[in-house]
Phi, psi and omega in degrees: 000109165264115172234182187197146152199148218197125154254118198227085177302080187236189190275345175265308148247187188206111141227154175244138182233120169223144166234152181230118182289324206240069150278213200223354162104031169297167219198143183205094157220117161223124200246352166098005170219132200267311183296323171267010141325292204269007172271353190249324161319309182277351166298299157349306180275338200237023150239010180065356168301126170287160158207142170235139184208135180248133170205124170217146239214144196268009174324344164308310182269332180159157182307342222279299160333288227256326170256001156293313181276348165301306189302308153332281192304340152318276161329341191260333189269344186295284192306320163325304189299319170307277239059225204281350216093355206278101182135343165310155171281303212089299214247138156232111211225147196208132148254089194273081177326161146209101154081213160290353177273143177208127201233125187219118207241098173242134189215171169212128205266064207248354195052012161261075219274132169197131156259084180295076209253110180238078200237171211190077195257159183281286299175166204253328196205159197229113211041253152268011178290099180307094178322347181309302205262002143309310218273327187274352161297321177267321185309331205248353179263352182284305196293326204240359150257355162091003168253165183261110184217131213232089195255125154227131188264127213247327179212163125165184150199042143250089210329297180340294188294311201295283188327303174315312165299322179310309178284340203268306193292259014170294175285333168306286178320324177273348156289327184279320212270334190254348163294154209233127192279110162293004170254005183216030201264013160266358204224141152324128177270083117200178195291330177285002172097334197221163163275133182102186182258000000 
């Protein structure tokens, strides 16, 4: 079973996270922020990854905390769940439409974290979500899931839709990247035997 769960406690947040890589993209999420509520559905819905996520928060001061650290706790879980790896596609790569937003999306699941982030939003915030902090969601779920993930918005200029697109491009690729290649699915996906450097 690969599955996971990581609790992750500070002085600042409490989060809880569980995962199923070969669900059906079912959702349990509250994280006490409504706009990254409905974006981790959709990272959910459209990579099949089950999810449940509790998250509460210094939000009294700003969003910055409860959503950094869900996207950590992601990520730590992402990697429990891989184990060893063994069996995987690895590489995931999404061209995502939403509307007028087109979002391209590339990763690789290397325990080598790099975030390449080329994302543009018009506006400081999208209701009360402060756009800043997509970029601190993926940054902390890249470093702390071991990925190379490679985001870029090639068109759009309706923050919703970019963000949508983002998240959408993102769970497509990890769907592709965490599925177990049925021509290898005895094996590390790479030529050194092991994962990471």
């Amino acid at each position: 079973m690969r599955t996971a769960t990581i609790q992750r406690d500070t002085t600042e947040t409490q989060v809880s996270v569980e995962i199923a890589l070969d669900g059906t993209g079912t959702y349990d999420i509250e994280t006490g922020i409504g706009f990254l509520d409905h974006m981790l559905e959709q990272l959910a819905r459209h990579s099949l990854i089950d999810m449940r996520v509790r998250a509460t928060g210094d939000t009294h001061i700003d969003d910055h905390h409860t959503v950094e650290d869900t996207g950590i706790a992601l990520g730590l879980a992402l990697v429990k769940a891989l184990g060893d790896y063994r069996g995987i596609r690895r590489y995931g790569s999404c061209l995502l439409p939403m509307d007028e937003a087109l979002t391209r999306c590339a990763l690789d699941l290397s325990k080598r974290p790099f975030l390449v982030w080329t994302v543009k939003f018009a506006t400081a915030k999208v209701g009360t979500f402060d756009t800043q902090l997509f970029r601190e969601f993926f940054t902390a779920l890249a470093m702390n899931g071991g990925i190379t993930l490679h985001i870029e918005t090639l068109h759009g200029f309706n923050d919703h839709h970019i963000a949508e697109s983002v998240f959408k491009a993102v769970a497509r690729s990890l769907r592709e990247a965490v599925e177990i290649d049925p021509r290898k699915a005895d094996a590390i996906p790479s030529t050194k035997g092991v994962m990471g450097s």
